[in-house]
N, C-alpha and C positions, 0 to 999 in steps of 0.2 A: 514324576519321571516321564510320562508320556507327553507334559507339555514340553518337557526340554526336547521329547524326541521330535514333536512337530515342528516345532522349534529350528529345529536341525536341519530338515527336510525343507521348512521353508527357504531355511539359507542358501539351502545347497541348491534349489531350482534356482533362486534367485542368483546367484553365482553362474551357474549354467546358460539361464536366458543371457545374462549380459554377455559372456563368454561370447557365446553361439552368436550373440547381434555385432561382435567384433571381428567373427569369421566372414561373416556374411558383408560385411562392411567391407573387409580384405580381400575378400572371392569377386566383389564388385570394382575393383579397383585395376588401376593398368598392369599393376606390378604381376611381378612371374609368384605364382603361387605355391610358396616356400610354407605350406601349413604344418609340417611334421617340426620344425624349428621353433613354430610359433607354441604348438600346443606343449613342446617340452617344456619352452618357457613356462607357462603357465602351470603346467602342473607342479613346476620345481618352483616358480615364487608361493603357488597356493598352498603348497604341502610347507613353506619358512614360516609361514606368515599364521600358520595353523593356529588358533585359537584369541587370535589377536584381532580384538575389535577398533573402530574408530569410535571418538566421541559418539559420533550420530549410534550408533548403536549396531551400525552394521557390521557385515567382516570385513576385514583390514582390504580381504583381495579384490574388494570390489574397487579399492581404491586405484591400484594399480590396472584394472582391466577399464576403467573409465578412463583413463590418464593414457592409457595406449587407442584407446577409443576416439579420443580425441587428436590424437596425433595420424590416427591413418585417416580421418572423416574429414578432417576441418585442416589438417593440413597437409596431408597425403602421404603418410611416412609409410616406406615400402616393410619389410617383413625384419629387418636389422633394428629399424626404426620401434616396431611394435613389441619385440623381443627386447631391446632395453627397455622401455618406459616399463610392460610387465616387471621387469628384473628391478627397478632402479631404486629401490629400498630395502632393497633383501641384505645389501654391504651394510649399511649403517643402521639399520634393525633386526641385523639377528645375527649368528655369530660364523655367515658363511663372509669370506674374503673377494676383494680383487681375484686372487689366482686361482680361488676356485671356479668361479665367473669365466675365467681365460679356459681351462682345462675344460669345462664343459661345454662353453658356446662361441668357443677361441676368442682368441683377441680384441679385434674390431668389437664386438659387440660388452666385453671387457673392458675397454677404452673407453667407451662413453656412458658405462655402468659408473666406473671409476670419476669421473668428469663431474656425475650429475652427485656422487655422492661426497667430494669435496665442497660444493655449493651447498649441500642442504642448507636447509635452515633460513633465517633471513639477511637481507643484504645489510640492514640497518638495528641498532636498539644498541644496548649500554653497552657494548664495546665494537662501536662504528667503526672504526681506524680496521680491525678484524674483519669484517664481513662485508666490509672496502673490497680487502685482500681477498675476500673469497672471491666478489667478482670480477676482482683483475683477472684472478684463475678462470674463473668461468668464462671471460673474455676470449684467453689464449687457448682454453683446449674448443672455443668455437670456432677459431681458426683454424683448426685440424680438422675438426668436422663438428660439419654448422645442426648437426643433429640432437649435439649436446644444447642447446639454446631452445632448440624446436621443442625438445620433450620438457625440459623445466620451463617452459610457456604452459604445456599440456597441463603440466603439473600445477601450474601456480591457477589455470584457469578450473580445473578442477575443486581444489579449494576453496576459491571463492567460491563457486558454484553451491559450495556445501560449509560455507562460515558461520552461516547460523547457529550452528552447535558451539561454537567458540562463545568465551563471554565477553563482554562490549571491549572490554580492552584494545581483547588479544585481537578484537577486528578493527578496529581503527588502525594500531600496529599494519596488519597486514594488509587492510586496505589502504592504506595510505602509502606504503611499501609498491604496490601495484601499480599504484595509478605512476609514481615517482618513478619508476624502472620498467617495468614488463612491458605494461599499457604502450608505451614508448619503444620498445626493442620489438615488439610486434608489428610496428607502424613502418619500424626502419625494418623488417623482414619482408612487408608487402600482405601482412596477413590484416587483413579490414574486418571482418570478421570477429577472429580471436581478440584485435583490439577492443572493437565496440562494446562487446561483452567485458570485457577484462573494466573498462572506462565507466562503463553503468554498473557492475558491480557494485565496481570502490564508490560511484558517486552515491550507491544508495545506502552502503553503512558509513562512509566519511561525513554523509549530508541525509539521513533518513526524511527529513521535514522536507527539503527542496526535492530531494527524489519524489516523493510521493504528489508536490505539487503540479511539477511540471508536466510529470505521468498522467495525474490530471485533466491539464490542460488539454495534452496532447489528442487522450482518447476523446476529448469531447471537442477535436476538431475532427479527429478521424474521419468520419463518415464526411464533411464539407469536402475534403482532402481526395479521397476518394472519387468524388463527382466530379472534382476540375480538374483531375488528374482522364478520367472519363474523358470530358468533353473536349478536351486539349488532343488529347490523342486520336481521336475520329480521322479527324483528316489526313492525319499521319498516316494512319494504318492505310487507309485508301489510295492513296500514293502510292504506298512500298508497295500493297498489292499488285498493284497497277504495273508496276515495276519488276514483279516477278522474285523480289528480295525473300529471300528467309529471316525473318527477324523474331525478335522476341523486346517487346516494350513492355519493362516493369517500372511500379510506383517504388522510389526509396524515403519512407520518411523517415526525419534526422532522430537522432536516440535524442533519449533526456540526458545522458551527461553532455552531446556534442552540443543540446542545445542550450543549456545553464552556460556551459564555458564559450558560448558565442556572446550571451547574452551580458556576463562578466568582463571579457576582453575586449567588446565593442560599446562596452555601456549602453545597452540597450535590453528594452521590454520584449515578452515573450511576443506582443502585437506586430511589432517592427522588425523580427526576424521574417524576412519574406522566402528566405531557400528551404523552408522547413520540408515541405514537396523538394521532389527532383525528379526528372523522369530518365530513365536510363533503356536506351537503343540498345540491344544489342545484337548481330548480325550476323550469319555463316556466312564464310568467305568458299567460296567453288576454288576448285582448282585453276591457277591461275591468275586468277584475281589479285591484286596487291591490295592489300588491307587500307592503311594510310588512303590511296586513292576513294576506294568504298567508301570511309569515313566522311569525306570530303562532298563527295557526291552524297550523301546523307543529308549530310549539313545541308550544302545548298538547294534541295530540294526542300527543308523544312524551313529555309530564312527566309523562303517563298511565301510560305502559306502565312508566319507567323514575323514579325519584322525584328531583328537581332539589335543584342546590345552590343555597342562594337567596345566597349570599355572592358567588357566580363567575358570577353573571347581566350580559352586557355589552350594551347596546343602541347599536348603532352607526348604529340606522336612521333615526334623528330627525333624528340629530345626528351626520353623516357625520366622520369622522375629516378632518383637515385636507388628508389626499392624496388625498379623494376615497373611501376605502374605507368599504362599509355593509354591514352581519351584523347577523345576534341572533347573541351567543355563550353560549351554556348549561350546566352540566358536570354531567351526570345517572350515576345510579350503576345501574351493569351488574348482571347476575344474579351474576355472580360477588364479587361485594364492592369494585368500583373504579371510580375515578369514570373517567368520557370523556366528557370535550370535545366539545361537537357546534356546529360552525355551519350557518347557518340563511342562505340569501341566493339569491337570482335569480340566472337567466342574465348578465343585465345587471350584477349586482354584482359576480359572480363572475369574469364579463371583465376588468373595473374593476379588482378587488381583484390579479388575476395582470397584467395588463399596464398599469395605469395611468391615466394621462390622457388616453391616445390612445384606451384604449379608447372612450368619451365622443364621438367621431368617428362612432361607427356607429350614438352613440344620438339622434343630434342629429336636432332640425326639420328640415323640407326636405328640401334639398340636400344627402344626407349624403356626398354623392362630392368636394364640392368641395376642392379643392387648398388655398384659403386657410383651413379649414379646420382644417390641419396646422398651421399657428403658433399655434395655445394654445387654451387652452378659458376658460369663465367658472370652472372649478371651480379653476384655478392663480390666478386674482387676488389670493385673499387671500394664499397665501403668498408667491407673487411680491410684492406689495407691504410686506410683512414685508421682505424680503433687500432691496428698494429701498431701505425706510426705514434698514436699517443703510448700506448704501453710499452716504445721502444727507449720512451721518454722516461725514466721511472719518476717518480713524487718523492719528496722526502714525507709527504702526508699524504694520505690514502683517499681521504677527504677531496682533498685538491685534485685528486684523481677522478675520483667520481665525479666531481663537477665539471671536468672537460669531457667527460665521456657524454654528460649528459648537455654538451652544446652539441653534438655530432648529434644525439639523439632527438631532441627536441625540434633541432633548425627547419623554418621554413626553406622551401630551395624559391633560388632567381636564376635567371639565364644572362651571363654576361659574355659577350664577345669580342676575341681577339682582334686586335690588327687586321688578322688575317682571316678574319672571318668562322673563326672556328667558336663552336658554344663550349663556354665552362660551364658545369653547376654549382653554383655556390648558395652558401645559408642567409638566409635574410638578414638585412642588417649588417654585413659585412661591407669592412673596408677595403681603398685600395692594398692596405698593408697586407690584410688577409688575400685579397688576390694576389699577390705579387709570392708570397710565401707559397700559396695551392699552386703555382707555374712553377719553383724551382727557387730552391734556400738561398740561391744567390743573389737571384734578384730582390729577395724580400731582403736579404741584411743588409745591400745598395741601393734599395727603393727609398728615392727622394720626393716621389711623388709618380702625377700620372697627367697624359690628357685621356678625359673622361669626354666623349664625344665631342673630339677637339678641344676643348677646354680644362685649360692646368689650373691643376686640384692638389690637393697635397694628400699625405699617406693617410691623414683620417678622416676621409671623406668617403660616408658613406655611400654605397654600390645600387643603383635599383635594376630593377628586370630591363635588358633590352640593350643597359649603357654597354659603350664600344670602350674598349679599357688598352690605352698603352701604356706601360709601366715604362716609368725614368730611372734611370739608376746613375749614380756617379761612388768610380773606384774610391773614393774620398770617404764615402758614407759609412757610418761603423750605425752598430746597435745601440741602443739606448734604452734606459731602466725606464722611460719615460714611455714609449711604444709600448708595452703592458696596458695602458691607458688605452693603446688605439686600435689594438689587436681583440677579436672575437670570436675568432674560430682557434679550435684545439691543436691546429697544426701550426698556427702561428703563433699562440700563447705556449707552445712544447718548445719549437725552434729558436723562440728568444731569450726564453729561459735557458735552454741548451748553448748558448751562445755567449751569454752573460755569463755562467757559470765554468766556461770552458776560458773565457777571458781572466775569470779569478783565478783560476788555477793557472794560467801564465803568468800570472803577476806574483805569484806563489812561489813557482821555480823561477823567477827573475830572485824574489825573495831570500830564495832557499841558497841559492849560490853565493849572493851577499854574506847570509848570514855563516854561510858555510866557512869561506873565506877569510870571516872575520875572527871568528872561532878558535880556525886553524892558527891563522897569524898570532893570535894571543894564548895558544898554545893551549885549547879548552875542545871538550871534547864534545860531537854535537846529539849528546843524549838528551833522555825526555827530564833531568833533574834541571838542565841549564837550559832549558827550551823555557822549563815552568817558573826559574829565575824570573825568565826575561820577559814572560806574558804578566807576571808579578809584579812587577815595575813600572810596565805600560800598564797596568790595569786592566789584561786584556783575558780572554777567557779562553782561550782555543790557542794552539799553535798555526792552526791553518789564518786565523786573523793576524797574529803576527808577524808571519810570512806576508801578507796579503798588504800589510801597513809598510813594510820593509821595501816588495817590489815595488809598490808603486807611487814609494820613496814620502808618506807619510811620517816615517820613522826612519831617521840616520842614526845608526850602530856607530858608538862613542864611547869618552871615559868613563861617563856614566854609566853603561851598558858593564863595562869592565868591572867598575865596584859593584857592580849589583851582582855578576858572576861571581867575584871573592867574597862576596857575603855568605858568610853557613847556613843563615837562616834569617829567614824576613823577623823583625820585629812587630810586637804589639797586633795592631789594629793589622796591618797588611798582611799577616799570618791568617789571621781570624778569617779575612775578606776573603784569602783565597779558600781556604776550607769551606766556607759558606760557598762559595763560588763551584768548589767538586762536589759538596755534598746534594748541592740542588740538580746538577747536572748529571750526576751518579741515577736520583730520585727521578729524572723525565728519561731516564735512557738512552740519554744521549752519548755515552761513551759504555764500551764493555766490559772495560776492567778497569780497577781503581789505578793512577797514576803514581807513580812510585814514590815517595818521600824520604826523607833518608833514616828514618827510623829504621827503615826497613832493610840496610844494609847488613850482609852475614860475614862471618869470617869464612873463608872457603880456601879449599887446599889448591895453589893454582898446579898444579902439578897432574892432579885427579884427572880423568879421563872425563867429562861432561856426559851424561848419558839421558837423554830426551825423552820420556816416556810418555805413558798419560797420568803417571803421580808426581814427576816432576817439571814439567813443563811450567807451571805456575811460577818457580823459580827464575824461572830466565825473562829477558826482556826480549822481542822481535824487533831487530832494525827496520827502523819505518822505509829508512831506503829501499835496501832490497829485495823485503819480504823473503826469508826462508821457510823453504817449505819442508817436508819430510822425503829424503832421499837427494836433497840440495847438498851438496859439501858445504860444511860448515865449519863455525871457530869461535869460541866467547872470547868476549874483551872484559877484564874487570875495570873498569871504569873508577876514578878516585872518591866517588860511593861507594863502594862496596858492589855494586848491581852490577851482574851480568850481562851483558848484551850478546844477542847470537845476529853472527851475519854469515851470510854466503862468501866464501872465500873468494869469490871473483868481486864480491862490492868495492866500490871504489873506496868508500869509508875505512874497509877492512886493508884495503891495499896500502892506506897509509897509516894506520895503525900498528902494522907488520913491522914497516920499516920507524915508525917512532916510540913506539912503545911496545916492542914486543918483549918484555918481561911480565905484561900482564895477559900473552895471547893464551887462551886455554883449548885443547883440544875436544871437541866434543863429536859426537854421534847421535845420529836417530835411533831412539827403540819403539815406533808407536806401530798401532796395530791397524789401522786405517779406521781408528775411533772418533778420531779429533778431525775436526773443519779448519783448514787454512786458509786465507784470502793470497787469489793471486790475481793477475789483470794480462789477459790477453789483449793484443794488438793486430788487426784482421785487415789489410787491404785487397781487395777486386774491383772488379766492376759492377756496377750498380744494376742490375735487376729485377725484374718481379718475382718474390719466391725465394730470391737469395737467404734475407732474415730469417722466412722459416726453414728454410734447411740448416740453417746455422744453430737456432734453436733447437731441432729437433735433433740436430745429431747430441747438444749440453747437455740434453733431459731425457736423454736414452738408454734409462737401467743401470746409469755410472752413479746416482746419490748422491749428486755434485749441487750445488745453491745457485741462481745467478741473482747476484746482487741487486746489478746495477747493468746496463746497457746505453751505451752513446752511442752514436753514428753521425757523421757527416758525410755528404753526397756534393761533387762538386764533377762538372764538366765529365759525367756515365762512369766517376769513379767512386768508390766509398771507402771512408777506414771506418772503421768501429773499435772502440775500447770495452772490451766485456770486463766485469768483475765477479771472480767463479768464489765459490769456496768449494777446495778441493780434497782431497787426502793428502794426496801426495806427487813427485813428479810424475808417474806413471800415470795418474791420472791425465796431466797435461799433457804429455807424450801422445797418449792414445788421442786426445779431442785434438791436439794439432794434425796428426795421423788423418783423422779424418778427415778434419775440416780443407784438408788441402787436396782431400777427394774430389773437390766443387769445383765443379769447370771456370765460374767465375773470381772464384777467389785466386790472388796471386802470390800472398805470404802471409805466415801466422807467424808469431812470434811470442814469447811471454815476456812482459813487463820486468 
């Protein structure tokens, strides 16, 4: 008994100290000192999480108080910030809610409780396609606020921190997981730092043997490392002295995973890495002073002493790298015969460069204490708007998703310029296809080519740092299935696929009106029993293929076509084939509900009133046409199957049904309770600007329990339509999202499909 009580005591300081070195952390920070919010937190996750150890043996809440620890220390998150990370698994381990969360510490900090507990768990393992879709989610509520990303970093860097209690498995899973996403999302945040760690982690349980060698290695250059790090910097410091500068010159030696993965992608020995050293300037700017210049005069006072390699000159200060990070980087040659790396950059950069985005908090106008503040800055827009434009793409695979997020994530950047002289950033390796698409969709689906520093090149011709890029276009040029091949970055692998598939679907309704036509004239009715006829015949498996072979006049609707409608039923093997053909497509999920057969015809009184519920809905068939929804006027047709079809009274289908066969028209009604999900498809034109998307999204996902499917857009000459696909309730639901959506100053009409 008394050891459990020591036991107890030892917890509870041990809880306390960490506690208190997280105030203290907070108290030393720029933010306005919001601690009566903090400490509720805490004591309202410590008292959830009551009796709940981790592996390691500790208590649960130390976990959470390191994970907020990390987020105000390493990468500055103000009091909203430390207040979820404490909170962020109290949702999904114990049995408080979202809306208790909202009720106690409002909303905002509700929001990204909610966010971080969607994500739990891992991105990848036996049902990937799933935890795909987690971090599309986690993508889009980073978009709202980039807080949700920072603290599941805290969190995932934490873990590692403490895997050892895990068994070999469950850490290769997780290390491998790490280094594949985080390691990378940290990189594209600007946090150096949380990467490095995150990157030597994973390398040392993915790679235990090469970690420990290179480790090695390393410590037993150390101290050489050290002395010519010494001697190189003498004269330096004497200079700047001399000069009256503030500086501060530190040694950076490279980690063992940045140095394995140089050592791997260069094919080269740990001897023949010579940037292992780097020395890093870094300088207070006085008031007044322009940084950029300081830099500059840096530089040329040390290319003095020490003679520069003019190949390995990097300027990052015009043209700040995409996360934010600005340097001169230089590699000048020592007294001893070797070259070293020197960067060159401010206090300010040098924050930026080690902590990120956040850093940018402390550099801001004004108010730099303010709270709201902490959900983003202007220097995330462009990327953020990058990972929008893929997620506005959706995937039919979740997979394919993940691997365009991760060319955003991975890419080296280059500097390529306009005509006119202006810098793009683009990813290493990119084509002119892929520039032509990052300037504007039109140019890229009429890019015939380019001249690339005067000289014509074609569209897959790769880009290097420096080249001058005019992009050629002719009104002539269409997309091609072939561009896939030449395309590299996720804006142009999204937009060509968006383009090619939006072409399908023209040739669809070129398709659909033939076959409608044909239909009509042969006096047959264009349900899903004589659709599945006619895919039966072709051999084909989809309606949407059939259509697609019709428009684009692969398949001429004939006499054949006619006796295969008068057939009751396919014979033998062509029966078989098709059933094989639903059963396997039933089994991958590719369609919702089974397709009707004529087994499945009833006798029904036409006379009876139709009444739509959620026990009968199953009975009827939705006209693919016009999609009914609940509170549509509506009407069945009993079709000469037996099956009912429900259409909107205004469908064109139904208007000529009316006048040809209305002995079969049945009157029906909605009774459902807003239980059941519809599919309908909005139609959105304005004008193209920054922000539009997410107010369009935000007003979809705002407390209505609406789905979105699917989201298109095209952008042509500051205009844009977009095709959303909701599932809805009912009209009211759509009422209300067009309601709003015509709120938006830039939008100019909504419509539904």
């Amino acid at each position: 008994m008394e050891e459990k009580s020591t036991k107890g005591m030892e917890d509870e300081m041990m809880v306390a100290e960490a506690y208190q070195h997280l105030i203290d952390t907070y108290l030393a920070s720029h933010h306005r000192k919001h601690t009566e919010i903090i400490d509720k937190a805490f004591n309202f996750a410590k008292e959830a999480h009551k009796g709940v150890r981790r592996l390691s043996g500790e208590p649960y809440i130390m976990h959470p108080i390191a994970v907020a620890q990390i987020a105000c220390e390493d990468i500055g998150l103000g009091s909203t910030g430390i207040c979820s990370a404490l909170l962020h698994d109290v949702v999904e381990d114990t049995d408080y809610t979202v809306e208790d969360i909202a009720n106690i510490f409002g909303p905002k900090i509700a929001q990204i409780v909610d966010g971080l507990t969607k994500i739990s768990g891992g991105i990848f393992g036996d049902k990937a396609s799933v935890q795909a879709e987690s971090f599309k989610k986690l993508l889009l509520t980073m978009s709202e606020d980039i807080r949700v990303i920072l603290i599941k970093i805290s969190d995932r860097l934490h873990n590692m921190r403490t895997l050892g209690s895990q068994l070999p498995g469950k850490q290769y899973k997780i290390a491998g997981e790490t280094l594949y996403i985080y390691a990378p999302l940290a990189h594209r945040l600007g946090l150096n730092k949380v990467k490095e760690e995150l990157e030597d982690l994973s390398f040392r349980y993915e790679h235990p043997e090469e970690y420990k060698g290179i480790k090695k290695l390393l410590d037993g250059k150390r101290d050489k490392l050290i002395k010519a790090f010494e001697e190189f910097t003498v004269p330096l410091r004497q200079k700047f002295d001399e000069m009256g500068l503030h500086y501060e010159i530190k040694a950076r030696i490279k980690a063992p995973y940045s140095v394995w993965n140089k050592m791997q992608t260069k094919h080269v020995t740990f001897e023949e890495i010579y940037d292992i050293l780097a020395v890093r300037i870094v300088f207070e700017v006085d008031e007044g002073i322009d940084e950029i210049d300081e830099c500059f005069k840096i530089y040329s006072i040390a290319s003095k002493i020490y003679k520069p390699r003019p190949d390995r000159m990097r300027d990052w200060l015009s043209n700040p790298k995409a996360n934010g990070y600005q340097a001169l980087h230089t590699t000048l040659m020592s007294k001893t015969g070797e070259w070293m790396e020197v960067q060159i950059r401010s206090r300010r950069m040098d924050d930026i460069a080690e902590h990120g985005f956040a850093a940018h908090w402390k550099y801001k106008d004004g108010d730099t204490t303010s709270e709201e503040q902490e959900g983003g800055d202007n220097g995330l827009d462009k990327w953020l708007y990058t990972i929008r434009e893929v997620l506005d793409d959706p995937q039919p695979n979740a997979i394919d998703f993940l691997d365009k997020i991760k060319l955003n994530l991975f890419a080296n950047e280059i500097f390529v310029v306009t005509p006119k002289g202006e810098f793009k950033t683009m990813p290493a390796g990119c084509t002119v296809l892929d520039f032509a698409f990052s300037i504007h969709t039109f140019l890229g689906t009429h890019c015939i080519g380019a001249k690339v520093n005067h000289k014509l090149v074609g569209i897959s011709h790769v880009l290097e740092s420096g080249d001058q890029v005019e992009i050629l276009t002719s009104k002539t040029q269409k997309v091609d299935k072939k561009w896939m091949d030449f395309a590299t970055t996720a804006k142009a692998m999204g937009k060509i696929q968006a383009i090619l598939r939006r072409e399908e679907r023209e040739k669809q309704k070129v398709g659909e009106d033939i076959l409608n036509e044909f239909l009509q004239k042969n006096e047959k009715e264009p349900n899903s029993i004589n659709i599945n006829k006619l895919c039966r015949f072709h051999t084909l498996e989809t309606r949407e293929e059939l259509l697609s072979a019709i428009g684009s006049g692969t398949i001429t609707l004939g006499e054949e076509d006619l006796n295969a409608l008068n057939e009751r039923r396919p014979k033998g093997n062509a029966w078989s084939k098709y059933l094989g053909i639903f059963k396997r497509k039933h089994e991958e999920g590719t369609i919702e509900q089974p397709e009707e057969t004529e087994q499945e015809a009833v006798k029904v009184d036409k006379k009876a009133l139709l009444i739509l519920n959620e026990e009968t809905i199953d009975r009827y068939v939705m006209c693919d046409t016009c999609h009914p929804i609940p509170g549509d006027d509506i009407l069945g047709f009993l079709d000469e199957s037996g099956h009912i079809i429900i259409h909107k009274r205004q469908c064109e289908i139904a208007k000529r049904l009316k006048a040809t066969g209305g002995n079969r028209i049945m009157a029906a009604n909605w009774d459902t309770h807003g239980q059941l999900s519809f599919p309908a498809t909005l139609h959105i034109i304005g004008f193209d600007r920054v922000g539009v998307l997410h107010q369009i999204t935000g007003i979809l996902s705002h407390g209505r329990g609406i789905n979105i499917h699917s989201v298109h857009i095209e952008t042509n000459d500051g205009l844009f339509t977009a095709e959303i696909n909701l599932g809805v309730h009912d009209v009211r639901d759509i009422q209300s999202i067009c309601r709003d959506l015509k709120k938006i100053k830039e939008i100019e009409d909504v419509r539904r499909f």
